[in-house]
Each structure stands twice: as C-alpha cells, then as structure tokens.
N, C-alpha and C positions, 0 to 999 in steps of 0.2 A: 639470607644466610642464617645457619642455625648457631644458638646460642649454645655453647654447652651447658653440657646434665648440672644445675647447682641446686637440686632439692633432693631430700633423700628417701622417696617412698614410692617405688614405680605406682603407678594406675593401674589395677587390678579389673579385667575386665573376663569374664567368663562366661558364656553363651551354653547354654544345654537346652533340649527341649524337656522341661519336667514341669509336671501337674504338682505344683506348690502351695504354699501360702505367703499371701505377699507380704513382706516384710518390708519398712519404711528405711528410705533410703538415707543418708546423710551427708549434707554438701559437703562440698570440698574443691579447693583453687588446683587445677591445670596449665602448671608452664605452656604456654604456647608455642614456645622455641625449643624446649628437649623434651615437653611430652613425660611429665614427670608432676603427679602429685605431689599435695603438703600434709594432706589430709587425711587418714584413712575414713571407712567408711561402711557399713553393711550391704549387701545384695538389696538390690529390689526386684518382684517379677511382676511383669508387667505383661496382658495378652494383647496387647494393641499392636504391639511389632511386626509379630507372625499372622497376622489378621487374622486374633481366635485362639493359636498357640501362645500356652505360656511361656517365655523362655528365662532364664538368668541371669540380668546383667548389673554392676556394677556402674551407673549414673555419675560421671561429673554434670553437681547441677546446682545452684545454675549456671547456663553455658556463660564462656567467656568469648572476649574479641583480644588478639593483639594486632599487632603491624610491625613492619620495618622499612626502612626508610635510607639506602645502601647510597653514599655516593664515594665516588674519587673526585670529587672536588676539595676535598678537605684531605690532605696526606700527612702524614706522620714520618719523620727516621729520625734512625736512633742507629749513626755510624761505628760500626764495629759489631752490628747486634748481630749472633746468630740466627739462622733459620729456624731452629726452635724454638730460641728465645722470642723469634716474629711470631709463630706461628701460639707463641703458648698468650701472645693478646687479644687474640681473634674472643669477641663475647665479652671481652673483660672492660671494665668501667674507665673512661680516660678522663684526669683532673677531677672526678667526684662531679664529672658534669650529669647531677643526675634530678628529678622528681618524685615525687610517689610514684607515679606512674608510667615513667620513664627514665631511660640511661641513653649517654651516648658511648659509642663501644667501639672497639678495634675490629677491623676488617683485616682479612689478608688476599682479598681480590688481587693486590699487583704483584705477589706469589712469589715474592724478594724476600733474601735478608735486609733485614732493618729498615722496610718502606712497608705504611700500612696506610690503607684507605679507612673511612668511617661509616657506621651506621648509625643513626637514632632508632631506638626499642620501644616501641608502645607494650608495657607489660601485660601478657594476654593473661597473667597467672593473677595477677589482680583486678581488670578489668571489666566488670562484669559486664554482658551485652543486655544494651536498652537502659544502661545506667547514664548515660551521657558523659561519662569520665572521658574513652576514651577522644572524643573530640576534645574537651578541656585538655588534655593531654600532649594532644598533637597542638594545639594553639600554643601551651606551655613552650614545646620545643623547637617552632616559630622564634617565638618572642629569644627566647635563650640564643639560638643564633644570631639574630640581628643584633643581639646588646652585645655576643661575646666580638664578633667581626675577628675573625681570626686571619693572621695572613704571615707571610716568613719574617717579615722584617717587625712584626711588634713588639712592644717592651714588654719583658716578660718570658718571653718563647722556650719554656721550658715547662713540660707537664710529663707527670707519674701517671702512670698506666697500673691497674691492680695487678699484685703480685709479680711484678714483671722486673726481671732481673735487669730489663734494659735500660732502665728509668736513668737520666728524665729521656723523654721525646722531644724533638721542638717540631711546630708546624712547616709542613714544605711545600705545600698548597691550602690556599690560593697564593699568588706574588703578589697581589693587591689588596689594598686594605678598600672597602667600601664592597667588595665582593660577594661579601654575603647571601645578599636576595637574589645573586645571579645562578647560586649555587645549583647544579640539576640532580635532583634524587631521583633514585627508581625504586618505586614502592610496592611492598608487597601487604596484604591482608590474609590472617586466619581466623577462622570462626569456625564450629558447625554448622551443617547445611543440610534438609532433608534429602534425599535423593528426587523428590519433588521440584524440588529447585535447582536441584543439576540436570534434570529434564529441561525446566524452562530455560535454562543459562545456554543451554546448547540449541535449541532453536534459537536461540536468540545471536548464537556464534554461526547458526548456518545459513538465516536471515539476516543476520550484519545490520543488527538492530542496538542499541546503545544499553551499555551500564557501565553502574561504577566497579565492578568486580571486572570486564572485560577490557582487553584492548582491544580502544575503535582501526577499522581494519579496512584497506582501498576494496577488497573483497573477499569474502566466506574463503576459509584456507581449505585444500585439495583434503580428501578422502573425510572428512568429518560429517558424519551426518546426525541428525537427530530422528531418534528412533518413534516410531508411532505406532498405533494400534496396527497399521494395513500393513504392518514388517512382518506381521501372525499374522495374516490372512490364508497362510495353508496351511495353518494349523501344528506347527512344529512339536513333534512331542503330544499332541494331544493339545496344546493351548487354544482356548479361544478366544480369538480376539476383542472380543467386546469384555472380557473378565480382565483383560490386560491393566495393571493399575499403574498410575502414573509414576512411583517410586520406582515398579521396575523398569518402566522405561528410560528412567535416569540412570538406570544400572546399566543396562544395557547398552544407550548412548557412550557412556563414561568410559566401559569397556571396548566397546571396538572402536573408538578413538584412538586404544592403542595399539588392536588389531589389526587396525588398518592401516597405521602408521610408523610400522618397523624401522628399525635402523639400524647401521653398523655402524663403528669405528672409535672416536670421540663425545661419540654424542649421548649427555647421559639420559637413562630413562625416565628423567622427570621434567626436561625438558620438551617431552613430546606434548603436552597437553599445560595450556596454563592454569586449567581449574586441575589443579595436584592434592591428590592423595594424601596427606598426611596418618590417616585410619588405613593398615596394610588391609588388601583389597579382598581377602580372604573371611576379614569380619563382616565387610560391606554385605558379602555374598550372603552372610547366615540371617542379615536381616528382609532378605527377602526369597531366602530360600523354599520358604514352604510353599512361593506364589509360584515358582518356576519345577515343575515335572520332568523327570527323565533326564537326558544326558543335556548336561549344559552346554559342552563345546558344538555336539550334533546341534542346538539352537543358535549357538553363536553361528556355526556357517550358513545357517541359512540366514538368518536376519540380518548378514554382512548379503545378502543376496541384491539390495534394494538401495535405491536411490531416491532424491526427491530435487527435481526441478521446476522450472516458472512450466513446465508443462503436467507436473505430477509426481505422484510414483510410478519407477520403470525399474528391470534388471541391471544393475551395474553388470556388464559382459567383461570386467575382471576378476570375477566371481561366481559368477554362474551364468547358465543359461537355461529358458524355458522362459514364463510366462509369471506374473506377480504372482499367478493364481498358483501354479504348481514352477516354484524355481528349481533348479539343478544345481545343486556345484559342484565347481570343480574343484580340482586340489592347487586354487591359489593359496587359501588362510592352510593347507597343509603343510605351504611350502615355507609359508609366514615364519620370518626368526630374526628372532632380537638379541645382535652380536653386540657387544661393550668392552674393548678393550680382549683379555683372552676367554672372556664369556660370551658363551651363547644357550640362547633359550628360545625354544620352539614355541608358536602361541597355542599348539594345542597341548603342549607340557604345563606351559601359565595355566591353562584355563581347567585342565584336568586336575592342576594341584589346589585352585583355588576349590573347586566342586570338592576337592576330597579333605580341605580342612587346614592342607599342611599351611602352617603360619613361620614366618613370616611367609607371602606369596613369594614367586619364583621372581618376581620383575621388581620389588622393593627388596629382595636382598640383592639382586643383582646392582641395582643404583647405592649399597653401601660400599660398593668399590669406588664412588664419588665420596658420597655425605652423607647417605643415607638417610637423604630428604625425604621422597617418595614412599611412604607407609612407616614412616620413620617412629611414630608415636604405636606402633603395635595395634595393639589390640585396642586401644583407648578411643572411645567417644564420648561424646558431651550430649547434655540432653537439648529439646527442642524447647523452646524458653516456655514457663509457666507449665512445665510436664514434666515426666516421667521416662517420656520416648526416647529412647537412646539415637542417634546418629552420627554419622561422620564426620571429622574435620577436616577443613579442607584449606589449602594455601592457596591464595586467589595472584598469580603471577603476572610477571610482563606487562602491567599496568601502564597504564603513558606514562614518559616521565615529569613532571612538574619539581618549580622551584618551592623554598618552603614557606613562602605566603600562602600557598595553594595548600598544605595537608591538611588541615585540618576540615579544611572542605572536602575533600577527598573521602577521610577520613566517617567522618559524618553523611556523608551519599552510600558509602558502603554499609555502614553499620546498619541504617535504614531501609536498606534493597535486603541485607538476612536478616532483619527484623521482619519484615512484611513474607517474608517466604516463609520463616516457623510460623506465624500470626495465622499463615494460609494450611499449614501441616496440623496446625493443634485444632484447630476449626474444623476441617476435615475429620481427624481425629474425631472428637468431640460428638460429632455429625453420624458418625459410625458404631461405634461403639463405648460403652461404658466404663472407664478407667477403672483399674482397681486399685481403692482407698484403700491407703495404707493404714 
C-alpha cells in the first residue's frame, strides 16, 4: 500500500536528446511510497544511457531502498468512526510506534468504517541502498513487535492514530496475547533496478528459478516469457539480433508481460506483473529508445511471435504463424485490450502512446482509478548505485508471506540481489564507455 504524498517538492525529471555540457548533479532523498523529493537539485547529462546519446536527466542519487510489511493480523476500531474519518489513517503513524527508519501505519485493507488493518514502513526516503540501515531496520521492527505483544484485552488498549479525528483506537486483533511472532505479513520491496536485471528477473520467473525479489511458484505462470536475442532473429524493423543489448531485452520482457496478459473487470493493472512499475512506463521507453528503430508496437507483435520451451524456441500459434525465421501475425495483440472497471485500452493504443511520449502511459493512468500504484512515481528515477545512470523503480510484489522474525532476513537477501545487479550494470557501464565527469 502507498503512503500518501507528505514531502513537498515533486522529482523533477526531464529526458531530451541535447548535445550539452554536463553539469553536476546533486543528491537528494526519494519518498519511496508517494514518489515525492525533499531535495531540489540540478540536471545532470550523462551519454551512457542512449548508448553514445546525450540526454537530460534529473538523478535521485544515491538510490534508495524501502519496504512494507502489510498484515491484518494486527486490527484497529474505533466505534462510531466515519468512512473518512477510516480512510483519512491509511499512511498515518499509530501511537508514535515509530524509528529513524521506520513507522507503523494504518491500513484500510478491510474497507470499513472504523476497522483498520496495519503496516510496518521501511522508509525508502532515508534508506540509502548498500547502507545496511535498511536490515537494522527491519530487525528494529522485529524486536518492537514482540516487546509491544499487542492483543484486545491488554492494559492500556487505547492508542492515537495521527491527526485522526477518531482517536483513540483500541486493538481488535490478535484475541491473544503471546501472538505476536505468529503474526503473517505480506511483504513488499522498492528499489531501482537496471532494466538488465528485469531481463534476469524474468528468466528466472520463466525458469522458476529462486530470489528474494520473486514468489517461489509450483510452476512458471501462463503467457510470460523472457525475451532473448532469437525473438530478432527476422530482423524486425531493421534490428539485428546480435546488437540486441540486454537492457532492451528487459524492456521488452517487462512489456509484453502485460501484452500478453489482458484483463477485464476488477482486476487492477498492477496486479498483472509482480515486478511493478513504479517509473510510468513511458520514461522506461526513452532510456532505451535510441537502441530500438521504427514502429515499436509493429516490433512488439512480432516478438510476441515466440515462445521458449524444454524443447527451444518455437511460434506461439496464438499469435502468429510461419516459422522463427520469418513469423506472421496475426491480429491476436490487435485484438488485445485492457478493460478496468468503465475503462478500456487497446495495447496497440498503450504501446503507440508510450512510442509517442504521452506520459503518464495509457495503463498507469488507467490503474489510478485504484491507487495509482503502477507508474505512480511519474517520471522519477533513481540512479544505479556509485553512478550517474538514471533507472527505474520498481515495487517487487506478492512475495511469500513470512512472520516478523523472518523480515529482516528478507529484508537483507533483497537489498543484496539489487546490489549485485547495479554492481553488474555499472561494470558493464564502465566496460563500455567513459562517463562524463562532472
């Protein structure tokens, strides 16, 4: 769940292709939960992005990490309370149970007047990644629960929620006292992530291969594939395959994830994919625009062309037909449309508006008729730790659930699976070309 907006200087981020002079950047803290600077800051331009192009961006650097940490085992009411008055606790601090680096917050998951579930907040706005806070962190809010043992019948049972006209609360779950460590959280992680490592993340979802950013799975979920060099092998557009760089293949993957994976009714668009968007998907596009030629959606339907099984790559025949070497499609991804309540959006609308700039994308405004989780933070990214490279932030979801002896282990396997994938982006980087010193 997102926190609301409480910092007051959006992140300012602006992409152009201009032949500049680089100007040094200056850090600055990124709410992790509303996407929302403390810091202002200057441009930096950096050619490393557009491999070779200069462009313009605006760096949160260095990156940060936060989490959350959602359960209903811990419930809150406050009889008499308005729906409003519920809903204006969601985010807000309950009894000052809080750390440097953490709050615990009101939820409104059970969608009541005057019943509210809780979260713990690992703060991503102070957290910096590869600093080791956020595990101290998550140990802190460990230990806080098992000393506070909260339950209905305690002495005491009376706590003020911020600003909340409903004050006090008392607790209405657990019914037990010694409950605590039985409590089940369901955890989420944000960090940035090169698009090099939403390549790997997704073979590794289509492989059903183990991390700490993914839920373990009885087997690889229907229509998701991880994209590879042999998805160009006829050349889309003029592409050669062997030029294809791994960044875009994470683009690509990430994209027809949700190509492939339409919905109607209830179901919001950020639920389709649990490596989620937080960077609307429009920016993603411009940092690997310059590698991709010609009509983006005519590339999308072909590289929706392909499949890969324990026997290879072959034609998915719900999408096209003909041969790896020369595919055909058909008009399935024409027919492709992502209905939400009284919206609908066609994916060759998404993908033409993404190619043409308009921001927010067609599929993160559409999910603000929820929460507007899914590209929720705009235009904002963070850079690749120890650089300048701007990238996406992403909400790593659906995680197993665990009780809270377990987060900070959690906690610390994550932080160190996106440490090692910038570690592998700046290297690279590095490997390629010469950064421009500011």
């Amino acid at each position: 769940m997102d926190v609301p907006v409480s910092f007051v200087r959006q992140a300012s981020i602006v992409i152009s292709l201009l032949l500049v002079v680089p100007i040094k950047a200056q850090p600055h803290i990124l709410d992790h939960q509303s996407g929302i600077a403390t810091i202002g800051h200057e441009p930096f331009r950096d050619r490393n992005v557009l491999g070779g192009t200069f462009i313009e961006v605006t760096v949160v650097n260095p990156p940060g990490i936060g989490a959350e940490f959602e359960t209903s085992g811990i419930g809150f009411g406050s009889e008499g309370c308005s729906k409003d008055n519920t809903d204006a606790a969601k985010g807000k601090s309950i009894a000052e149970r809080k750390g440097t680096y953490w709050t615990l917050t009101g939820d409104t998951t059970p969608d009541r007047a005057g019943a509210l579930s809780t979260e713990y907040i690992l703060d991503g706005s102070k957290i910096r990644l590869g600093s080791g806070d956020a595990k101290k962190a998550a140990a802190e809010v460990s230990a806080d629960l098992l000393t506070w043992d909260p339950w209905t019948n305690m002495a005491d049972n009376e706590y003020n929620i911020e600003d909340n006209k409903c004050n006090p609360w008392k607790v209405t779950k657990p019914t037990k006292n010694g409950a605590a460590a039985s409590i089940v959280f369901f955890p989420q992680i944000t960090a940035p992530l090169p698009l090099e490592g939403v390549s790997d993340l997704f073979a590794k979802i289509v492989k059903n291969e183990g991390s700490a950013l993914l839920k373990p799975r009885l087997e690889p979920p229907r229509n998701f594939v991880h994209v590879t060099k042999d998805f160009f092998q006829s050349r889309p557009q003029g592409i050669d395959p062997n030029n294809v760089e791994e960044d875009v293949l994470g683009f690509f993957s990430l994209i027809l994830a949700y190509c492939r994976n339409t919905f109607t009714g209830n179901r919001t668009p950020k639920n389709i994919v649990s490596i989620m968007s937080r960077t609307e998907f429009s920016t993603i596009y411009k940092l690997v625009k310059a590698k991709i030629p010609g009509d983006l959606y005519e590339i999308v339907k072909v590289v929706a062309c392909y499949q890969i099984d324990e026997r290879g790559i072959s034609i998915d025949k719900d999408y096209c037909s003909g041969t790896p070497e020369d595919p055909k499609p058909n008009q399935q991804m024409d027919a492709n449309e992502f209905s939400f309540r009284a919206e609908k959006l066609k994916v060759k609308d998404w993908i033409e508006g993404i190619q043409n700039g308009v921001s927010p994308d067609g599929l993160s405004k559409m999910d603000k008729q929820e929460d507007g989780s899914l590209g929720g933070f705009g235009t904002t990214m963070e850079s690749v730790l120890d650089t300048d490279r701007p990238v996406p932030i992403f909400e790593f979801r659906n995680l197993d659930a665990l009780t809270i002896g377990k987060v900070a282990e959690l906690v610390d396997l994550a932080e160190q699976e996106i440490i090692g994938y910038h570690k592998a982006a700046s290297d690279k980087d590095r490997s390629r070309h010469a950064f421009v010193k500011p």
